[in-house]
C-alpha positions as a printed Julia matrix, in Angstrom:
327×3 Matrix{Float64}:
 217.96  55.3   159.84
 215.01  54.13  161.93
 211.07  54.42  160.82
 208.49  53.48  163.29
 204.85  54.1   162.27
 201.67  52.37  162.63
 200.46  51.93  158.95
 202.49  50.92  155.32
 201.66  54.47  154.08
 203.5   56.54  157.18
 206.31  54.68  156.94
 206.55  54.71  152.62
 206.23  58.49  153.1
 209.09  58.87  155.67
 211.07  56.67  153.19
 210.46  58.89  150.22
 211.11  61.76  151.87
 214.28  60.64  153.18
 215.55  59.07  149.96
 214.22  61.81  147.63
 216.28  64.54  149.92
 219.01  62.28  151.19
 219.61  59.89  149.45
 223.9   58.9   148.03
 223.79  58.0   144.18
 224.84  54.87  143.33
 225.0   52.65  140.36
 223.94  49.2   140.59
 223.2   46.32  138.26
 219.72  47.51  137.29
 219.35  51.43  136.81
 221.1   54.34  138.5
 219.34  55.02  142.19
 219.66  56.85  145.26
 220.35  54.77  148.24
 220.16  55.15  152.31
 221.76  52.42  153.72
 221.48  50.5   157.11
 217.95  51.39  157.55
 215.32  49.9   160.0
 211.48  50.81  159.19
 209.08  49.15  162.14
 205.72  48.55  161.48
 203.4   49.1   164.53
 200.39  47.73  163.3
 201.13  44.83  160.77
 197.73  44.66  159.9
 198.17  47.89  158.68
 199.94  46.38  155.28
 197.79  48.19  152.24
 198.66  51.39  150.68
 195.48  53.73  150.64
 197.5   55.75  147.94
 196.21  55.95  144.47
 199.46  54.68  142.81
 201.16  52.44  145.49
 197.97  50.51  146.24
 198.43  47.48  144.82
 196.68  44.83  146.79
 195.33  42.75  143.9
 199.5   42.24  142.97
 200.13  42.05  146.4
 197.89  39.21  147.07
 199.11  37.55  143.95
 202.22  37.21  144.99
 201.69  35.84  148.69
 199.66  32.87  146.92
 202.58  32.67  144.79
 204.82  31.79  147.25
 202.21  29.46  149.39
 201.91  27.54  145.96
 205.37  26.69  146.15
 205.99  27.26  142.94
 209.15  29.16  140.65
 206.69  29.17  138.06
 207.12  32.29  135.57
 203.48  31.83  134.47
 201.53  31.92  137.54
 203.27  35.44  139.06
 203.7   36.36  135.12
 199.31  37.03  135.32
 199.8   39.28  138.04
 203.22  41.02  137.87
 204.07  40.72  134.21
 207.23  42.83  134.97
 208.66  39.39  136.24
 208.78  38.05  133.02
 212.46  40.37  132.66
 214.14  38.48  135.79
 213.19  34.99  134.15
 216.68  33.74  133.14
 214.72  30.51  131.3
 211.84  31.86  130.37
 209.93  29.72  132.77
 210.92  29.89  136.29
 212.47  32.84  138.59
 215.16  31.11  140.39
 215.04  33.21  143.38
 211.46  32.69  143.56
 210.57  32.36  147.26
 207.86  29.63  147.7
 209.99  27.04  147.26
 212.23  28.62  149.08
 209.77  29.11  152.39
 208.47  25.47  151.83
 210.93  23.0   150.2
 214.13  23.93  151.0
 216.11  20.76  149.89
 213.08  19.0   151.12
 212.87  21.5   154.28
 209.22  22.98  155.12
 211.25  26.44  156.65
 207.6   27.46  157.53
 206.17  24.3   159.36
 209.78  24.15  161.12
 209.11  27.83  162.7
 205.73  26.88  163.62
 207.32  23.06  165.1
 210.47  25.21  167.31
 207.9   27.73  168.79
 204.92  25.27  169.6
 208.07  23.01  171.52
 209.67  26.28  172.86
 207.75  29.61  172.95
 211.01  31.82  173.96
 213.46  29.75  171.45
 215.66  32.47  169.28
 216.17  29.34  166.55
 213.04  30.16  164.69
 214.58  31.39  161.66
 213.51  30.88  157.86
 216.96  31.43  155.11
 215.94  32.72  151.9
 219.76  33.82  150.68
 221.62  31.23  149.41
 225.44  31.01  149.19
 224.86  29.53  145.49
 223.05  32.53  144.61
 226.2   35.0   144.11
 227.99  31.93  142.36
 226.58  32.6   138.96
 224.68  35.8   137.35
 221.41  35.03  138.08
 218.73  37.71  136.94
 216.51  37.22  140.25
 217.94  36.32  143.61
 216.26  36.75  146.73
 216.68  40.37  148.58
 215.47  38.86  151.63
 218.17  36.77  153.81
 216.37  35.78  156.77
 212.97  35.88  158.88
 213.41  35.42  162.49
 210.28  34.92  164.11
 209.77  35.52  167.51
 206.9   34.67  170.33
 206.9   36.58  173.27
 204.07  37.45  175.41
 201.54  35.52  173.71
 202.43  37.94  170.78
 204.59  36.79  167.58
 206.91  39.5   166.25
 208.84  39.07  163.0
 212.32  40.3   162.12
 212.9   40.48  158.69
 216.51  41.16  157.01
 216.72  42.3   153.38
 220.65  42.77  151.68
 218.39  44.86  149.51
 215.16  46.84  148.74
 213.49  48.84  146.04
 211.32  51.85  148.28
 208.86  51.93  145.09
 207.95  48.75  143.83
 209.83  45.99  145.96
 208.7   47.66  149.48
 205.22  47.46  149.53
 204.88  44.32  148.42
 207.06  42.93  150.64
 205.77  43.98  154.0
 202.41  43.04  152.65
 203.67  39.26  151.63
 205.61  39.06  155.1
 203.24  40.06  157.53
 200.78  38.0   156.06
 203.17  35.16  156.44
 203.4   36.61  160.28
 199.91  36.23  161.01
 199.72  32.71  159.27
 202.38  31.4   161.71
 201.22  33.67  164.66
 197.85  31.54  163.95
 199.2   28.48  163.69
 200.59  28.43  167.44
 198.02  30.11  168.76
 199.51  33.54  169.09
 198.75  37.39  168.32
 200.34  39.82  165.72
 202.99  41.47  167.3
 205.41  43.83  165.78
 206.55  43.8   162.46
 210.77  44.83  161.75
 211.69  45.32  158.63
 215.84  45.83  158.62
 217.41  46.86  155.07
 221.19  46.71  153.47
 220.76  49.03  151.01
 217.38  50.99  151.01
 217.26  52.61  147.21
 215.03  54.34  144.66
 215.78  53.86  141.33
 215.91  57.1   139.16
 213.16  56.14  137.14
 210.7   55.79  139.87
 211.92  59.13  141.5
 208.85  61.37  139.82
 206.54  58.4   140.88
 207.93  58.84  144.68
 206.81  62.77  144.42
 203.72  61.96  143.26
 202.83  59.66  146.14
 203.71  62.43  148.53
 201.6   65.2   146.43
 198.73  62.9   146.75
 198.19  64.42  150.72
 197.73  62.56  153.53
 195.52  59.35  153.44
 192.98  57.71  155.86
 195.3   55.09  156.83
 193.99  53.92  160.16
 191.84  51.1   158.65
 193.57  47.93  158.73
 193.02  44.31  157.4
 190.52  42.83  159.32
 192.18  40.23  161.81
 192.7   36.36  160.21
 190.58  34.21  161.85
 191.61  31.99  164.8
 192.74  28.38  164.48
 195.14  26.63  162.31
 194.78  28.79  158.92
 196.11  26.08  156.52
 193.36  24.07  155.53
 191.64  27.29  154.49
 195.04  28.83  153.13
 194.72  25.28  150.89
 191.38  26.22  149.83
 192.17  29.62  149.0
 195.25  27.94  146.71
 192.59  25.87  144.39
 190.27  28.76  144.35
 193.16  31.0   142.93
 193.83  29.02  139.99
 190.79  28.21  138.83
 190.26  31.81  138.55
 193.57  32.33  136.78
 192.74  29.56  134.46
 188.9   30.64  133.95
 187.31  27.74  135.9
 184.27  28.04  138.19
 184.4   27.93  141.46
 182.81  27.58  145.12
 183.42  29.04  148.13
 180.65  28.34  150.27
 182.73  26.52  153.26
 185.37  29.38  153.8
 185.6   32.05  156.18
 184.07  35.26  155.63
 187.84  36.98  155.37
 189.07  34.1   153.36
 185.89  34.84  150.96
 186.93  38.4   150.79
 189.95  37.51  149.23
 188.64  35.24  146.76
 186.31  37.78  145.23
 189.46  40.0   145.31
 190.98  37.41  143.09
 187.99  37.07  141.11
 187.77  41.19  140.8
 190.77  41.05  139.3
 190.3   38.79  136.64
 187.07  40.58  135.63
 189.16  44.47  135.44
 190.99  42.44  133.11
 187.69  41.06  131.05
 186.44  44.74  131.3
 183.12  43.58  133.49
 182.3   46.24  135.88
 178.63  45.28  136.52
 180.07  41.68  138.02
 182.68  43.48  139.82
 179.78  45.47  141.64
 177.91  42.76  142.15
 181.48  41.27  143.97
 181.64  44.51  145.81
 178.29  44.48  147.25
 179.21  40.92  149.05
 182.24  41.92  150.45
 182.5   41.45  154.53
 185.09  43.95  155.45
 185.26  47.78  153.56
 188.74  47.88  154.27
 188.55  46.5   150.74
 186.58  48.95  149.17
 188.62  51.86  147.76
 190.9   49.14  145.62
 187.36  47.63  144.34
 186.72  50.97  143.36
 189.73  51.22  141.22
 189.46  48.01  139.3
 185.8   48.95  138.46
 186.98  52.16  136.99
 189.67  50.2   134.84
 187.35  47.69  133.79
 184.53  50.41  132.87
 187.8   51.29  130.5
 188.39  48.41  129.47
 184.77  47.77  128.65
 184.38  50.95  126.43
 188.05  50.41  124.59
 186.25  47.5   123.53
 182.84  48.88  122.24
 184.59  51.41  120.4
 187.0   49.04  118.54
 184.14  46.75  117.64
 182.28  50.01  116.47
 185.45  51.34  114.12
């Protein structure tokens, strides 16, 4: 099967519809699923990575886990605040072993990511610039989490930087979005760091399933109607994005751990995602009068509607609270 669309929601709905009417029943290790194998989905417009849906937009998990994996960290904990679902594929209750960050970064002492950056800065047509996620060790003991992506082949052409990613496996509900949000973000960090444009985003799939459970959830999405999906991320800023990217790393934890912070040197877009971070953290605290003060700073409104969503939750939250201090 082959998807091409321009934004995250076209191609999820193509996906739905083909699983949901298509799709061969299978039983994995998990839950019972329908599956469409060999399937390439090609994303016109990475930028384009955030649902507009009201159940499959998730950026504030999204973004959670893309600074998980630039901490470099298998840490349970840190993805744990954002994603507590992960806590189930924890097989010491402390790390995920097929965690990706150190994966991407310290492969056996390997930065995969500043090698890809290294091989296309020395040669802008090489075909070597490939990151391994998949280990051979991974199918030789039952681990609980191993990676579903095997490889990201990045490749700069034009003055444009496409990436090529292969998955043995991929969950169309949960796993999906999240992953094309994670990678492309990764694409435009590398595209920036040799001085390149987005380019195309493929996204090549093994075994492209929906698990039973989530098959209600998958009509929902496509009873919600068509969205306004032409408005994408706003573009990352020019230059090498790591010093920033490091920035954006300290700000994130102190947030998780309830520090103060500043973030008067950064970049309007990487201040956008800060406040994000910070937005989440008070939907959790039930503050919605902080999280409209947030909103009202914001740079881009491609942000908006999600802002919208965690001020609703914590307006819950908040009068959950009043009412059990009132009982």
């Amino acid at each position: 099967m082959y998807i091409r669309a321009d934004t995250l929601d076209d191609v999820m709905r193509r996906v739905f519809r083909k699983l949901l009417t298509d799709g061969r029943a299978i039983n994995p290790s998990r839950d019972p699923a329908v599956e469409v194998a060999a399937t390439l989905l090609h994303l016109t417009n990475p930028r384009a990575r955030l649902s507009r849906s009201e159940s499959r937009g998730r950026i504030f998990s999204a973004l959670g886990e893309l600074l998980w994996y630039l901490a470099k960290t298998d840490a349970l904990d840190f993805i744990r605040y954002y994603i507590p679902e992960y806590e189930e594929s924890s097989d010491d209750g402390k790390t995920i072993h097929g965690a990706y960050g150190p994966r991407l970064f310290n492969d056996n002492g390997i930065d995969q990511i500043a090698n890809v950056i290294a091989v296309l800065r020395n040669r802008a047509d090489s075909r070597r610039a490939v990151i391994q996620l998949f280990r051979a060790t991974d199918i030789s003991h039952p681990y609980k989490d191993v990676p579903c992506t095997c490889s990201m082949q990045f490749m700069l052409r034009g003055g444009q930087l496409d990436l090529v990613t292969t998955m043995r496996s991929n969950d169309a509900y949960l796993g999906l979005p999240h992953d094309i949000f994670c990678f492309t973000m990764l694409q435009e960090l590398v595209a920036r760091s040799v001085r390149a444009e987005v380019g195309q985003y493929y996204h090549m799939i093994g075994s492209l399933h929906l698990y039973d459970k989530h098959r209600e959830g998958a009509r929902l999405y496509l009873r919600e109607g068509w969205q306004a999906t032409t408005r994408a991320m706003p573009p990352m800023p020019t230059g090498t994005p790591w010093r920033s990217i490091e920035r954006l790393r300290i700000a994130e934890r102190a947030i998780r751990e309830g520090r103060k912070i500043t973030i008067g040197h950064l970049h309007n877009y990487w201040k956008d995602l800060v406040r994000l971070l910070k937005i989440f953290r008070l939907s959790q605290q039930g503050k919605p009068a902080r999280i409209a003060q947030l909103k009202r700073q914001m740079n881009s409104p491609a942000y908006a509607p999600y802002i919208e969503t965690r001020q609703q939750l914590a307006e819950t939250r908040a009068t959950e609270s009043v009412g059990a201090l009132n009982e």
